[in-house]
PyMOL commands that place a pseudoatom at each C-alpha (Angstrom):
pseudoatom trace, name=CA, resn=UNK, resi=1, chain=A, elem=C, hetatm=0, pos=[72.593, 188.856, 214.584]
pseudoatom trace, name=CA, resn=UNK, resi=2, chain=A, elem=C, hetatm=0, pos=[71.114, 192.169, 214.537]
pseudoatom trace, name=CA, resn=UNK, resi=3, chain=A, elem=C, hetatm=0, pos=[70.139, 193.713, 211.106]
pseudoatom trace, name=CA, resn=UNK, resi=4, chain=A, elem=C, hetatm=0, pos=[69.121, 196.916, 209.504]
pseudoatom trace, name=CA, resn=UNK, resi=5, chain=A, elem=C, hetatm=0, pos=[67.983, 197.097, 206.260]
pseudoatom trace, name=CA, resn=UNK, resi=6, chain=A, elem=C, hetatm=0, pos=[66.722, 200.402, 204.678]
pseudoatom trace, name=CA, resn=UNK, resi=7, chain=A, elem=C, hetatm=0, pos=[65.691, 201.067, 200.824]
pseudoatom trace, name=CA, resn=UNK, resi=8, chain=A, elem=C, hetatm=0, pos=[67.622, 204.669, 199.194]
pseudoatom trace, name=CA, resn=UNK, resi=9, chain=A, elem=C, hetatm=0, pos=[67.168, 206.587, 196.065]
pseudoatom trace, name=CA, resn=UNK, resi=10, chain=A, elem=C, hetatm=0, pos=[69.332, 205.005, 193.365]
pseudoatom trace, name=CA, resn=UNK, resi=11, chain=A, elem=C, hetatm=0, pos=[70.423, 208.775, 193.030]
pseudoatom trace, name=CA, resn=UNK, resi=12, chain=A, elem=C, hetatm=0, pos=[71.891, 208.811, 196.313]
pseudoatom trace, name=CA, resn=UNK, resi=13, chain=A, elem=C, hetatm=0, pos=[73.766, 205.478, 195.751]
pseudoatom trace, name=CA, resn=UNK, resi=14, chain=A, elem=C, hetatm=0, pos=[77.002, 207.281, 195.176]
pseudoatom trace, name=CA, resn=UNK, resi=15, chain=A, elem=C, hetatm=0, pos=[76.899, 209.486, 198.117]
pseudoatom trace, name=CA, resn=UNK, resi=16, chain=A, elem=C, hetatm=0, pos=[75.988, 206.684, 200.661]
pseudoatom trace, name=CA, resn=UNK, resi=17, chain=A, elem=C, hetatm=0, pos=[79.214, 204.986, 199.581]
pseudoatom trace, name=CA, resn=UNK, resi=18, chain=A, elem=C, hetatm=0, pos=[81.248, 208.463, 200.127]
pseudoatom trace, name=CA, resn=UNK, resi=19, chain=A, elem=C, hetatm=0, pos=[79.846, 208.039, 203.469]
pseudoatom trace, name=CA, resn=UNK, resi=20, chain=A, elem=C, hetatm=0, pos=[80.622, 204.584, 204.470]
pseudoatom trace, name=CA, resn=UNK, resi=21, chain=A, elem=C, hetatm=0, pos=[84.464, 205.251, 203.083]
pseudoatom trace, name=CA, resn=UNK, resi=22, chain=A, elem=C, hetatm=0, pos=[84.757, 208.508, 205.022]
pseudoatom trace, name=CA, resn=UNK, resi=23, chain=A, elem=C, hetatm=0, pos=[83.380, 206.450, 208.381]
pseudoatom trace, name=CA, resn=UNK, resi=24, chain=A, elem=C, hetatm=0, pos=[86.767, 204.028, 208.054]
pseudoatom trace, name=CA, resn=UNK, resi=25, chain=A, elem=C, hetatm=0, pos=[84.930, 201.147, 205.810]
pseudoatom trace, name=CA, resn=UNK, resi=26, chain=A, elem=C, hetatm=0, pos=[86.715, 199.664, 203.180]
pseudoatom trace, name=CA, resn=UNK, resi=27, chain=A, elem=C, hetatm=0, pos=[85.532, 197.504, 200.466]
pseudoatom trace, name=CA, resn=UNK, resi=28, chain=A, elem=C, hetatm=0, pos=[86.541, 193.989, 201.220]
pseudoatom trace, name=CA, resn=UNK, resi=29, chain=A, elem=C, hetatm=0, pos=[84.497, 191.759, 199.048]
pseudoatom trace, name=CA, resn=UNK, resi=30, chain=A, elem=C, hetatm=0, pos=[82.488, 191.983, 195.643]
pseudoatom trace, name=CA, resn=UNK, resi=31, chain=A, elem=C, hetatm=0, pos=[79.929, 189.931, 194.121]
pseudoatom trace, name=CA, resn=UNK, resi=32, chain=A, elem=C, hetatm=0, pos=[77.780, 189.746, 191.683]
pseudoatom trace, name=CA, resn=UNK, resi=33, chain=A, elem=C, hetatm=0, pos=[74.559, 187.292, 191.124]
pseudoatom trace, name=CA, resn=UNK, resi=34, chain=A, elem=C, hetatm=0, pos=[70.997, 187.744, 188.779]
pseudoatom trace, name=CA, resn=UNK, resi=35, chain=A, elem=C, hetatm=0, pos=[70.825, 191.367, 187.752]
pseudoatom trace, name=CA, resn=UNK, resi=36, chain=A, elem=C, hetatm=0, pos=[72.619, 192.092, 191.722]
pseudoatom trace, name=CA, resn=UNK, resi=37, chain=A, elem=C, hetatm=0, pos=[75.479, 193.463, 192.724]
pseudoatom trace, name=CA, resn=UNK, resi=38, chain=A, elem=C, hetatm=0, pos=[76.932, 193.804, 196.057]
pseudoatom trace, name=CA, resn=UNK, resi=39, chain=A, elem=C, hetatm=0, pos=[79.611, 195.516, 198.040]
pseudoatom trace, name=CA, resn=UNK, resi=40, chain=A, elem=C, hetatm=0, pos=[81.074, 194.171, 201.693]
pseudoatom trace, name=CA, resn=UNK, resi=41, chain=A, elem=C, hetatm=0, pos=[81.769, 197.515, 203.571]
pseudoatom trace, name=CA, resn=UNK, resi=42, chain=A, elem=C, hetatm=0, pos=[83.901, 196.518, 206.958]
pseudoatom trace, name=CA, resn=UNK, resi=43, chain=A, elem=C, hetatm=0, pos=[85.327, 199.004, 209.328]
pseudoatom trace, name=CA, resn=UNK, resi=44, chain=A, elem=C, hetatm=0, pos=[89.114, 197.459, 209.046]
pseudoatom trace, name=CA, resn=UNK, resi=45, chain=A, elem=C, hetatm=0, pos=[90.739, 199.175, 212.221]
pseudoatom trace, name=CA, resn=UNK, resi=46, chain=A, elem=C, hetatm=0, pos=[87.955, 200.885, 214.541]
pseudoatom trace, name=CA, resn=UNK, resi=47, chain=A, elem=C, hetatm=0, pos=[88.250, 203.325, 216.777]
pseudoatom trace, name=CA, resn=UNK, resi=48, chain=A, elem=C, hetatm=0, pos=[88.334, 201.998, 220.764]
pseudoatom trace, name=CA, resn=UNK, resi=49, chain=A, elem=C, hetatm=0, pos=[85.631, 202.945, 222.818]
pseudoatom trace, name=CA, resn=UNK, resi=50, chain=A, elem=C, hetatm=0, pos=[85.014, 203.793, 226.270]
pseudoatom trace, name=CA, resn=UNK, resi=51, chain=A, elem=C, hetatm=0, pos=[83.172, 200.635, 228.200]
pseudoatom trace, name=CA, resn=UNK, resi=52, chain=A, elem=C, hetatm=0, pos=[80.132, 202.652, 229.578]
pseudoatom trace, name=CA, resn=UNK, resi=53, chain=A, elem=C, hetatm=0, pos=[80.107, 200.004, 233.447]
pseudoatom trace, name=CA, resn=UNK, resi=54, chain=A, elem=C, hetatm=0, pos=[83.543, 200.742, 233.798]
pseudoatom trace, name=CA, resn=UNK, resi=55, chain=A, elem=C, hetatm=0, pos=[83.462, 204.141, 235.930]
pseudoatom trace, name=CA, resn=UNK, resi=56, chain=A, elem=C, hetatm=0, pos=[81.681, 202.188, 238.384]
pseudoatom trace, name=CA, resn=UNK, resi=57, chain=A, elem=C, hetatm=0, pos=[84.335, 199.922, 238.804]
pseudoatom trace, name=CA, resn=UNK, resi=58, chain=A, elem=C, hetatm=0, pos=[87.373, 202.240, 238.021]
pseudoatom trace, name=CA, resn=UNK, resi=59, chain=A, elem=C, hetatm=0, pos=[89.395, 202.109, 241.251]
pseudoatom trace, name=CA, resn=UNK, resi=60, chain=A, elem=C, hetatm=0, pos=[89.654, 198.317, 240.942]
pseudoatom trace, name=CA, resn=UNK, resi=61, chain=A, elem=C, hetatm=0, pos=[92.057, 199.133, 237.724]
pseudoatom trace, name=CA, resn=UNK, resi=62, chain=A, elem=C, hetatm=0, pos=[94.955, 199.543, 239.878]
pseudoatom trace, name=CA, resn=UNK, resi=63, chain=A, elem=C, hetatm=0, pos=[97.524, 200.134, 237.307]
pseudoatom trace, name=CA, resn=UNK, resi=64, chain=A, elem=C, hetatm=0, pos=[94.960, 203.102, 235.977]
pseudoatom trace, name=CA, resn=UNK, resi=65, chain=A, elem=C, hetatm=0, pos=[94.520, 202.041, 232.298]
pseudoatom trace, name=CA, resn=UNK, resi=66, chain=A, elem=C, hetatm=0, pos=[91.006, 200.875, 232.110]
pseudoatom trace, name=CA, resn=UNK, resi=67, chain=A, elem=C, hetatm=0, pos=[90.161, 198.345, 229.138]
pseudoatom trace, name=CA, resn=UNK, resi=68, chain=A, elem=C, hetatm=0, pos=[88.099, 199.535, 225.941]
pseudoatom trace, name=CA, resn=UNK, resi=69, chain=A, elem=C, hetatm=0, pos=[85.943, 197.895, 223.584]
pseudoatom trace, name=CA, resn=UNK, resi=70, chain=A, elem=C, hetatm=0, pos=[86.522, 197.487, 219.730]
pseudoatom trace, name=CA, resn=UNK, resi=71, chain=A, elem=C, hetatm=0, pos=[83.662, 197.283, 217.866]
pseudoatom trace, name=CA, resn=UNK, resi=72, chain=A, elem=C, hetatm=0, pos=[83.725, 196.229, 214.517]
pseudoatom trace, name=CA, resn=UNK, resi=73, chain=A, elem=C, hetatm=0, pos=[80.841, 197.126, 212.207]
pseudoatom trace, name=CA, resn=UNK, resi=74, chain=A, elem=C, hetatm=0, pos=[79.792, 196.276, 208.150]
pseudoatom trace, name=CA, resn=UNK, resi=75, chain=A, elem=C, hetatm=0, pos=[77.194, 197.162, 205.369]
pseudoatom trace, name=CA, resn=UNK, resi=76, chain=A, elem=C, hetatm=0, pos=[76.382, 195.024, 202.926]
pseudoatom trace, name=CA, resn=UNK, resi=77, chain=A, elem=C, hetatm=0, pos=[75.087, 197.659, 200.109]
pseudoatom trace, name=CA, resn=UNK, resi=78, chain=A, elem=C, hetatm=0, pos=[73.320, 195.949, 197.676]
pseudoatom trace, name=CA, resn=UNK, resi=79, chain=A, elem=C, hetatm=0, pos=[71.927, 197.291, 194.341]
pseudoatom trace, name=CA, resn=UNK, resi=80, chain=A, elem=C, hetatm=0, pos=[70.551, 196.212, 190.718]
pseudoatom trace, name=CA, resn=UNK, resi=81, chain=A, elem=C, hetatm=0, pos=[67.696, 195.551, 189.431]
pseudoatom trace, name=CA, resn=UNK, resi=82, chain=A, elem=C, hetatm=0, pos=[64.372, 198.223, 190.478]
pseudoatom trace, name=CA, resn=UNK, resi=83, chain=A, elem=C, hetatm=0, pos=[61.657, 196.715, 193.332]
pseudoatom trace, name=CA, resn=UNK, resi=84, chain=A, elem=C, hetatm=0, pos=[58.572, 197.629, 192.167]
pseudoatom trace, name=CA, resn=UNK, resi=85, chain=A, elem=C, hetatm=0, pos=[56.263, 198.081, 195.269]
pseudoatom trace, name=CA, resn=UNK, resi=86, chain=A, elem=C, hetatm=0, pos=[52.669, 196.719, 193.983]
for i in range(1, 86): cmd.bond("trace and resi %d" % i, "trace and resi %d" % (i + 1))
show_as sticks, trace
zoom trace
């Protein structure tokens, strides 16, 4: 599993969410746990993608439709109580 995990501004909190609804991620889970809360962002129907090896190989398609990927992604956004960096 590959992860990414960046600290934001509280005060862009709001916007970031904007964001990951405008990208096709919808809320799918809640929770809540000592001073945390969390939202489950998933990207519910993604958009198909090209496979980038397939042009190599396209003339073995012989019916001309070429498969395509579906990559699902997800944030988990996290927020709460302030990290004090000592």
């Amino acid at each position: 599993m590959k992860l990414n995990i960046f600290q934001i501004p509280t005060s862009d909190l709001e916007g970031l969410k904007n964001k990951l609804t405008a990208s096709g991620m919808d809320v799918i889970k809640e929770v809540e746990q000592d001073g945390w809360r969390g939202e489950f962002y998933f990207s519910t129907e993604p958009e198909p993608v090209e496979v980038p090896w397939i042009e190599a190989y396209r003339n073995y398609f012989e019916d001309g439709k070429v498969p395509t990927n579906t990559n699902y992604f997800a944030t988990f956004l996290s927020h709460g109580v302030q990290w004090h960096l000592r």
